[in-house]
N, C-alpha and C positions, 0 to 999 in steps of 0.2 A: 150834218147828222148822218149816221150810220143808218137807218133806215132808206133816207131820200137817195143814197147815192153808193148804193152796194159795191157795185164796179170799181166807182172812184175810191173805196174804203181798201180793195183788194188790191188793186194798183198801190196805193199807197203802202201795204204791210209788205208787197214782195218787194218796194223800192226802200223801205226796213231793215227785210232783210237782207238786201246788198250792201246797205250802207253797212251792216255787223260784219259781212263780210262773207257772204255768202255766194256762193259762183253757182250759175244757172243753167243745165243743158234742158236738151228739148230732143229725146227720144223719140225718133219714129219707125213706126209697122214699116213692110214689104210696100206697100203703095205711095212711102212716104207722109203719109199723115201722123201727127204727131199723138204720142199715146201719153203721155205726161209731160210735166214740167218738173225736173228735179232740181234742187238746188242741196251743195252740201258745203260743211264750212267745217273744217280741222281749227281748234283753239284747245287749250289748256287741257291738252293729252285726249279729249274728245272728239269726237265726231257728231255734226248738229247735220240730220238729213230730213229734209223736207219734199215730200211726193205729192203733184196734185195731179188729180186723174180730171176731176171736174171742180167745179164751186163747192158740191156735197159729198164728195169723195176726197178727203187730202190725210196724210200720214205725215207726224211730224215725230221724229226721234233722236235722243242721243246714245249713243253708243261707247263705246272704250277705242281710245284712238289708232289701235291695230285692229279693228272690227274688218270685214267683209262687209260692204255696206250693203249689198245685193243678199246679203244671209249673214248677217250678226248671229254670231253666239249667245251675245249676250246685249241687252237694252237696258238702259240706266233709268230712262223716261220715255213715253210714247204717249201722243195724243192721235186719234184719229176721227174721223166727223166733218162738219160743213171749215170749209174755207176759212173763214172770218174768227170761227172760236179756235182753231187749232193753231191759224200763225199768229193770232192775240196771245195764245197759250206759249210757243216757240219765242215771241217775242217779249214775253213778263221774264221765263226762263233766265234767271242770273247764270253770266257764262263760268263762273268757277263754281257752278253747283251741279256735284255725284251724291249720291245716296251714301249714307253712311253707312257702313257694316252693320251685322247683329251685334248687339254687346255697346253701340256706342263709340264706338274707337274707330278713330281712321290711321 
């Protein structure tokens, strides 16, 4: 159950998202200590990027697949909030889904 084993739930969504296909660095400060966990993953002309700073601090987003991912122009989808709801959120995310224009039309 997701309540008894917080840990083992989170282990299990970033081993989720590698399976999709997501590649993981580990950024660290001047002292070498590590200041996040990013993971990002290029598919169907997007960009899926995932920032966890802590358990209650993660950003999950997709972008247009010539984005800046350090400073997007522009964001198609963004969740941000505890761990657990955002890569559940990253991981429902059907991967051939962009917003549609105004008016309907893609």
């Amino acid at each position: 159950m997701l309540a008894e084993n917080p840990a083992g739930d989170l282990e299990a969504q970033l081993w989720a998202l590698r399976g999709r296909g997501f590649r993981f660095l580990d950024p660290r400060d001047d002292q070498g200590e590590v200041v996040a966990l990013v993971g990002v993953r290029a598919h169907h002309d997007v960009l899926d990027v995932v920032r966890l700073h802590s358990e209650s601090d993660v950003v999950a987003a997709r972008m247009p697949g010539d984005s800046d991912v350090l400073a997007p122009a522009r964001v198609l989808w963004e969740r941000a909030g505890a761990a657990r709801e955002v890569l559940d959120a990253m991981l429902a995310l059907p991967d051939d889904w962009v917003p549609r224009p105004a008016g309907g039309c893609r």
